[in-house]
N, C-alpha and C positions, 0 to 999 in steps of 0.2 A: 450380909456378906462378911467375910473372914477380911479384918483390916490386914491380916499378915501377908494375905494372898492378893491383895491390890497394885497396881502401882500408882505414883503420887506425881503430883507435877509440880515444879518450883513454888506456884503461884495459888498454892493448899487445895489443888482439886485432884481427886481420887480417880479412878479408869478401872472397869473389869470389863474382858472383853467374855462373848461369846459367839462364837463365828464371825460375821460382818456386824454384829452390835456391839457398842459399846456404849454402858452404864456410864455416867458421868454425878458425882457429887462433889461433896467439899466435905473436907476432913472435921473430925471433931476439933481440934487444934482452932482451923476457923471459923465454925460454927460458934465455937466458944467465947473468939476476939468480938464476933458481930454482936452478941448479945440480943436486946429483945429485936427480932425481927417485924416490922411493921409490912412489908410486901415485898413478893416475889413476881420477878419477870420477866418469862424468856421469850428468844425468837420463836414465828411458829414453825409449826411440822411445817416440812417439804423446804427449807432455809439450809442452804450450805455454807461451810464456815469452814474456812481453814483452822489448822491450828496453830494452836493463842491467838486465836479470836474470840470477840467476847461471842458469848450465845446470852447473855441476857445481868440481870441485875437481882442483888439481893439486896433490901431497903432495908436498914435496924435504925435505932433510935439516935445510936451516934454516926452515923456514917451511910453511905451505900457503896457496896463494893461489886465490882463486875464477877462474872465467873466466867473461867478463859475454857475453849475446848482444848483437851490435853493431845487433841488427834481430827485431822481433817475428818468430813464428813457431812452426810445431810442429818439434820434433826428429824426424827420422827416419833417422838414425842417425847413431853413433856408431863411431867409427877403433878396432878391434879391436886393431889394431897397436901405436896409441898407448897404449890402456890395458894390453896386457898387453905391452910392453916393460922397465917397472921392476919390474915380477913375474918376467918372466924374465931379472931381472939385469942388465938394459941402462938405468942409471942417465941415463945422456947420450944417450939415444935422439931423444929431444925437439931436442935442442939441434942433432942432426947434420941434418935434416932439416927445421923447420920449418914452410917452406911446399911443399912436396911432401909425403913418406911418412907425416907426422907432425901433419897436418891432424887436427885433434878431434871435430868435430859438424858433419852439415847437417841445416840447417834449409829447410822447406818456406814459404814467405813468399807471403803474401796476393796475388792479382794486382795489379800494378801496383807492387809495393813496388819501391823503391830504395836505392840505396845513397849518394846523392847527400849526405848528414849527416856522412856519414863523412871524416876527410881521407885526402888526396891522398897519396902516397907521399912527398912532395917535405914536404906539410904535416907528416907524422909526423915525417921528417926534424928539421925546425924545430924542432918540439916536444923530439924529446929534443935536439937542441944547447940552447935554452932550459934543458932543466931539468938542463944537466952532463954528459951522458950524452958 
């Protein structure tokens, strides 16, 4: 996916919608903070979550950090790829891929939802120059 054409959520996870789905990852930005990833974990299919809720956990060597849904919805699946990548030993998997192979959860989103809350590519941007990045 084209990072330009995403939108971003405060808390570094990315949204592309198409129709009533919506792709859910986390930006290179925090792929990058997590470092080596040792496990991933999300809720399973058929689990509704508001948004900024978490849907699940990503485990790295210094830390574990949640990843928030940037949009209400039910999960209907989960990136098989991304969670068994630091299982089979591929620490930096996350990090090479972000928004392609290494996208985490979609969500199926109520008719009419948008993604309009979210910022812009350009607004993310901003945001981490603001905060040092």
């Amino acid at each position: 996916m084209d990072p330009k054409s995403l939108r971003y959520a405060e808390t570094h996870e990315w949204a592309a919608q198409a129709g009533d789905v919506v792709t859910v990852g986390v930006t290179a930005f925090a792929a990058e903070q997590l470092g080596d990833v040792t496990l991933v974990e999300f809720k399973k299919p058929g689990t509704r979550v508001e948004a900024k809720a978490s849907l699940g956990e990503i485990e790295a060597v210094k830390s574990v950090s949640d990843v928030y849904a940037p949009v209400a919805g039910e999960i209907i699946e989960s990136n098989e790829a991304a969670l068994n990548a630091a299982l089979n030993g591929d620490s930096k998997a996350l990090a090479t891929d972000p928004y392609g192979a290494f996208w985490l959860v979609k969500l199926k989103v109520p008719p009419g939802a948008k993604l309009d809350h979210l910022m812009t590519a350009e607004q993310y941007a901003a945001q981490l120059a603001a905060e040092g990045h």
